[in-house]
C-alpha positions as CSV (number, residue, x, y, z in Angstrom):
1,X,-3.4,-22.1,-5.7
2,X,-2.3,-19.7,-7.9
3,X,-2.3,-20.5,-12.1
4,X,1.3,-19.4,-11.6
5,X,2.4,-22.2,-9.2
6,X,0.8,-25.3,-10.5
7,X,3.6,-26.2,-12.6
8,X,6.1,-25.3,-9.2
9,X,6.5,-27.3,-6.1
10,X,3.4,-26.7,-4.1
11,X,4.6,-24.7,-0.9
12,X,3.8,-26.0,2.5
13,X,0.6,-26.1,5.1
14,X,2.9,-23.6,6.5
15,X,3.8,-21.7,4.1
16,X,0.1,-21.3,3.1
17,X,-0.9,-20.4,6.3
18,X,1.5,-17.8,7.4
19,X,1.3,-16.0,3.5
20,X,-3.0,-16.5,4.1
21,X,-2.1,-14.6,7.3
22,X,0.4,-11.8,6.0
23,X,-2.5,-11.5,3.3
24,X,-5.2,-10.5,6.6
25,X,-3.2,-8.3,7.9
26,X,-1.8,-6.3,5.0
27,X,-5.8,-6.0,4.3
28,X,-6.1,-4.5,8.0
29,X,-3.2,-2.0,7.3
30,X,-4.8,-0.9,4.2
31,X,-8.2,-1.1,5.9
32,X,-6.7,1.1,8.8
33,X,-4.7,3.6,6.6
34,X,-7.6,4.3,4.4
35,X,-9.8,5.2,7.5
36,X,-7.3,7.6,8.6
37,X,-7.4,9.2,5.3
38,X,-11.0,9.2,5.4
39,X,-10.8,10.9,9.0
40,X,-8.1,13.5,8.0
41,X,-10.5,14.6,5.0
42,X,-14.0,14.7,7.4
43,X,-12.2,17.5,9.6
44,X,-11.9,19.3,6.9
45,X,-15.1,19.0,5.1
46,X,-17.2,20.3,8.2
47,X,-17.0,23.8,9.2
48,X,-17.3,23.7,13.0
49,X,-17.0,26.0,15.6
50,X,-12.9,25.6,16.4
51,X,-13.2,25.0,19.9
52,X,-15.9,21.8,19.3
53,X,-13.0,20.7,16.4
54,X,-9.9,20.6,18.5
55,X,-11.9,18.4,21.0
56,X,-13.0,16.1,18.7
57,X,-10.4,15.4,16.9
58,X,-8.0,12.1,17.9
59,X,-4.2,11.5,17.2
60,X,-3.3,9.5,14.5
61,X,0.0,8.1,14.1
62,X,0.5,8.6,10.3
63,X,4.3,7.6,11.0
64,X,3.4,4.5,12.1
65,X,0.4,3.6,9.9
66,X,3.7,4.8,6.9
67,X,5.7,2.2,8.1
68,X,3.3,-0.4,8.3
69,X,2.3,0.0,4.4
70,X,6.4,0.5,3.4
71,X,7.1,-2.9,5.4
72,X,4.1,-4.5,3.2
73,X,5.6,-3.3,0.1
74,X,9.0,-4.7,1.2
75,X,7.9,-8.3,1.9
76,X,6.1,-8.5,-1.2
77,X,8.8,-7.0,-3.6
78,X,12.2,-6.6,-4.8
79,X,14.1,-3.4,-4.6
80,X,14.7,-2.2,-8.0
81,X,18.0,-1.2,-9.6
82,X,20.4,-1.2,-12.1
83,X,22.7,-3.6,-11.3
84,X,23.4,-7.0,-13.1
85,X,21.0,-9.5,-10.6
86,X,18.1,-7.1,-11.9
87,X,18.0,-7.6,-15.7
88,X,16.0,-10.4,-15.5
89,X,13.0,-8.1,-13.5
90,X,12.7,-5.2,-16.2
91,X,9.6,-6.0,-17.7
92,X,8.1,-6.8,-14.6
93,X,5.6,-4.6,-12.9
94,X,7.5,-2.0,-11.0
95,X,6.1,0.4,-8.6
96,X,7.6,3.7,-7.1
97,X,7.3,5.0,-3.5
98,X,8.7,8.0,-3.3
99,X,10.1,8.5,0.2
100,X,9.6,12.5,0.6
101,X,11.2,12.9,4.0
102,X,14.4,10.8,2.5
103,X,14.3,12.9,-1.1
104,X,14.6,9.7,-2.8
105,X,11.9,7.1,-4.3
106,X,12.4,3.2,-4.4
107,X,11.2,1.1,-7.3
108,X,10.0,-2.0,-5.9
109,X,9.2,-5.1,-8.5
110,X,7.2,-8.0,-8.0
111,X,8.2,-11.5,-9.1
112,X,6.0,-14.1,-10.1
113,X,6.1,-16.8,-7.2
114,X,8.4,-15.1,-5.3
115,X,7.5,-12.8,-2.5
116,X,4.6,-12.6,0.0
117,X,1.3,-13.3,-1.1
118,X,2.7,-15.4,-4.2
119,X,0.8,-18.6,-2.3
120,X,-2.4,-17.4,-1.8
121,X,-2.6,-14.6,-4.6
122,X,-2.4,-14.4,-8.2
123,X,0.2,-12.3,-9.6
124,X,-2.8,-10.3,-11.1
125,X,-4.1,-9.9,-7.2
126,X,-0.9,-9.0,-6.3
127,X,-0.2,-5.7,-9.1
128,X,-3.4,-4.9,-7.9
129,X,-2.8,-5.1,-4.2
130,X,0.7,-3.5,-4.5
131,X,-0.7,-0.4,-6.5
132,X,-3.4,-0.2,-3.9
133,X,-0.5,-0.1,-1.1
134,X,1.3,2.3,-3.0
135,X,-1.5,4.5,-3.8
136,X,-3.0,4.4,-0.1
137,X,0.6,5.5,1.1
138,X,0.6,8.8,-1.0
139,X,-2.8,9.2,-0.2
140,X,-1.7,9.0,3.5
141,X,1.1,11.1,3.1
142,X,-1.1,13.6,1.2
143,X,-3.1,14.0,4.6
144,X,-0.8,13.8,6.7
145,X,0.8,16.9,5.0
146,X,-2.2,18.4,5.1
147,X,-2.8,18.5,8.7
148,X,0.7,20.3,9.2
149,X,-0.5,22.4,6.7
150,X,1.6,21.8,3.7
151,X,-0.4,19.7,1.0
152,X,-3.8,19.8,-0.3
153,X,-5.4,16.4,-1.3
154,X,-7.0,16.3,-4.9
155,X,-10.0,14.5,-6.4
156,X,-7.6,12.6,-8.6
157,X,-6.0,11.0,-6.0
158,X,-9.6,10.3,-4.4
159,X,-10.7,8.8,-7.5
160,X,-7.4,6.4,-8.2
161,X,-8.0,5.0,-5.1
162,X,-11.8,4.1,-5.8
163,X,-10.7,2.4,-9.5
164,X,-8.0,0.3,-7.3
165,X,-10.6,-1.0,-4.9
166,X,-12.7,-1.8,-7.6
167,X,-10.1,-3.4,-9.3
168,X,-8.8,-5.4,-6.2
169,X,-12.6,-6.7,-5.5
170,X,-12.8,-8.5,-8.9
């Protein structure tokens, strides 16, 4: 149990269970994601005759992979804002997806013991594991761009990622 909830109610077997499962699966999303942008990037890398390259290459739904990580965000967070309810969350830690297709980011703000993966996580494990979500969706975006031709990836972003797995292994 997290140091954050010892002093709380202790949540449920159930509870427990389904956050310990949320937790697997927003792991597999992340792991899945991060493979895509790992197979986007390998195309590039190689130089191969074009005709071998168009067979090899396999469809990935980057759409779908998107809205996997933006529904992980969501279940974990708050939406950010200005109103009234949210002055007790500004000096939480906030995190911004921006939305490109929409034109419009979304600040999303954890709360401590509130949220999925409060039971099973520490509120440390869980800045860490948003910013990895966060940063694996840009990075996703990035290459999905970039295989309509339209973005180029950077080493930054490469690197950002590794200090956030790193980070998230601790």
């Amino acid at each position: 149990v997290p140091p954050s909830q010892q002093h709380a109610v202790q949540p449920t077997k159930l509870r427990r269970l389904k956050d310990r499962m949320w937790a697997r699966e927003t792991l597999e999303d992340l792991t899945n994601a991060e493979f895509a942008c790992s197979l986007g990037g390998a195309t590039d890398d190689k130089v191969v005759d074009e005709s071998k390259k168009e067979k090899k290459q396999r469809a990935v739904d980057f759409e779908n992979l998107l809205s996997k990580l933006d529904s992980r965000v969501q279940e974990m967070c708050v939406t950010g804002g200005k109103s009234a309810e949210d002055e007790d969350i500004e000096d939480e830690f906030c995190s911004i997806v921006d939305h490109s297709d929409d034109s419009e980011s979304v600040c999303y703000t954890l709360l401590k013991g509130k949220g999925m993966g409060s039971v099973v996580y520490t509120d440390d494990q869980r800045e860490s594991l948003l910013g990895r979500l966060v940063a694996t969706r840009q990075k996703l975006t990035s290459v999905s761009k970039e295989k309509d031709g339209t973005a180029i990836q950077t080493d930054a972003e490469i690197d950002e990622i590794d200090i956030i797995r790193t980070q998230l292994q601790k």
